[in-house]
C-alpha positions in Angstrom: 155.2 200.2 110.0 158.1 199.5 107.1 158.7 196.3 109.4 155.8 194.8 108.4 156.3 195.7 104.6 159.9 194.3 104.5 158.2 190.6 104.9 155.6 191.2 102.6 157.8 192.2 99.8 160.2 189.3 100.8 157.9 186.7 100.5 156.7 187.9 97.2 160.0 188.9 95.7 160.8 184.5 96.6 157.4 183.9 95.2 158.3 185.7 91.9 161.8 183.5 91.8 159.5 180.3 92.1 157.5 181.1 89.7 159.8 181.8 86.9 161.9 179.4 87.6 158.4 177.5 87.1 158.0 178.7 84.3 161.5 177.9 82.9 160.8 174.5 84.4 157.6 173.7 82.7 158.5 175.6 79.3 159.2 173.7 76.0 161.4 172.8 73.9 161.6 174.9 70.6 162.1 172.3 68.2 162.9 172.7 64.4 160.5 170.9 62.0 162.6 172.0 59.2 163.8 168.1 58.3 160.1 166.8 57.9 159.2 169.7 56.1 162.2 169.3 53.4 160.9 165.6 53.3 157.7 166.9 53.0 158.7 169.0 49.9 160.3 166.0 48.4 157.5 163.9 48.1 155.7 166.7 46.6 157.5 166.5 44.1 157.5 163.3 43.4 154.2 162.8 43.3 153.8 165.8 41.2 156.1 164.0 38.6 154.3 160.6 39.2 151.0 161.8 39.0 151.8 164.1 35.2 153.0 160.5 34.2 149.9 159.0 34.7 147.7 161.7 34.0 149.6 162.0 30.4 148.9 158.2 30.2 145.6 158.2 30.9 144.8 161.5 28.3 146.4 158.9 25.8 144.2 156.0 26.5 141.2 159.1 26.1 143.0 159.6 22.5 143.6 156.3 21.6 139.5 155.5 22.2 137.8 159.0 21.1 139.9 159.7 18.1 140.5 156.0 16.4 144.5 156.8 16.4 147.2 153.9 16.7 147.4 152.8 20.4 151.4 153.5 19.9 150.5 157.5 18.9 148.4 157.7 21.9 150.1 156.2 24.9 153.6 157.6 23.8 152.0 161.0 23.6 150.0 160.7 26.2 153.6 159.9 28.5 155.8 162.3 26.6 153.0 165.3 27.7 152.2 164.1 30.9 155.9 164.1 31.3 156.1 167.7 30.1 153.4 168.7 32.0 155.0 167.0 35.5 158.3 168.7 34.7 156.7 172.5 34.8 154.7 171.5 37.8 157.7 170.4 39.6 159.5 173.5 38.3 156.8 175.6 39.4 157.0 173.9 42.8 160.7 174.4 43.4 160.5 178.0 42.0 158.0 178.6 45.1 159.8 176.6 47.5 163.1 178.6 47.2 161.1 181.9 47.2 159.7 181.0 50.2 163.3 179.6 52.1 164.9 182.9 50.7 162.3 184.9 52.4 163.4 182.7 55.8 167.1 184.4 55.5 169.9 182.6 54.7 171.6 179.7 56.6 174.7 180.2 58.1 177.6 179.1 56.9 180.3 176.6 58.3 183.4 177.9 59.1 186.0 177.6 56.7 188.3 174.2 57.9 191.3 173.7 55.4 192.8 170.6 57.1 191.0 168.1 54.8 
């Protein structure tokens, strides 16, 4: 009787083998999205500062028309705040955005190469 189990567990030992080499076949790639989300970040920002702008441009058009001040008052203080405003925004964005890549670890560091 172990004659017969010998080719049993033969054949399923090779079936195992083809199978995860299958598998290893078939498997993805792990690939590292960390470039577009960087660029992703970026132009977060960036609209964060564009959009302050023209929201602090727009709150001085409001000004200039509900409150009867000179158009000059109104549009530069409309920009200057928007301005304000888009620099704590993008501020509060990066604060966030290096919380969260500290929490990721650090990135290794390149070995030392003094023969620049």
């Amino acid at each position: 009787m172990p004659s017969e189990d010998d080719p049993h567990a033969e054949a399923i030992r090779r079936l195992n083998e083809r199978a995860a080499s299958l598998g290893a076949r078939t498997q993805r790639p792990v690939v590292s999205h960390a470039g577009e989300q960087a660029v992703g970040q970026a132009y977060k920002i960036i609209a964060e500062l564009i959009g302050g702008v023209l929201v602090g441009l727009a709150a001085g058009f409001f000004v200039v028309w509900a409150f009867k001040v000179p158009m000059a008052v109104g549009l530069i203080g409309g920009v200057l705040g928007g301005f304000a405003l888009a620099l704590w925004m993008a501020n509060r964005t990066a604060q966030r955005l290096m919380a969260m890549a500290k929490q990721e670890g650090e990135p290794t560091s390149a070995p030392f190469d003094d023969e620049e």
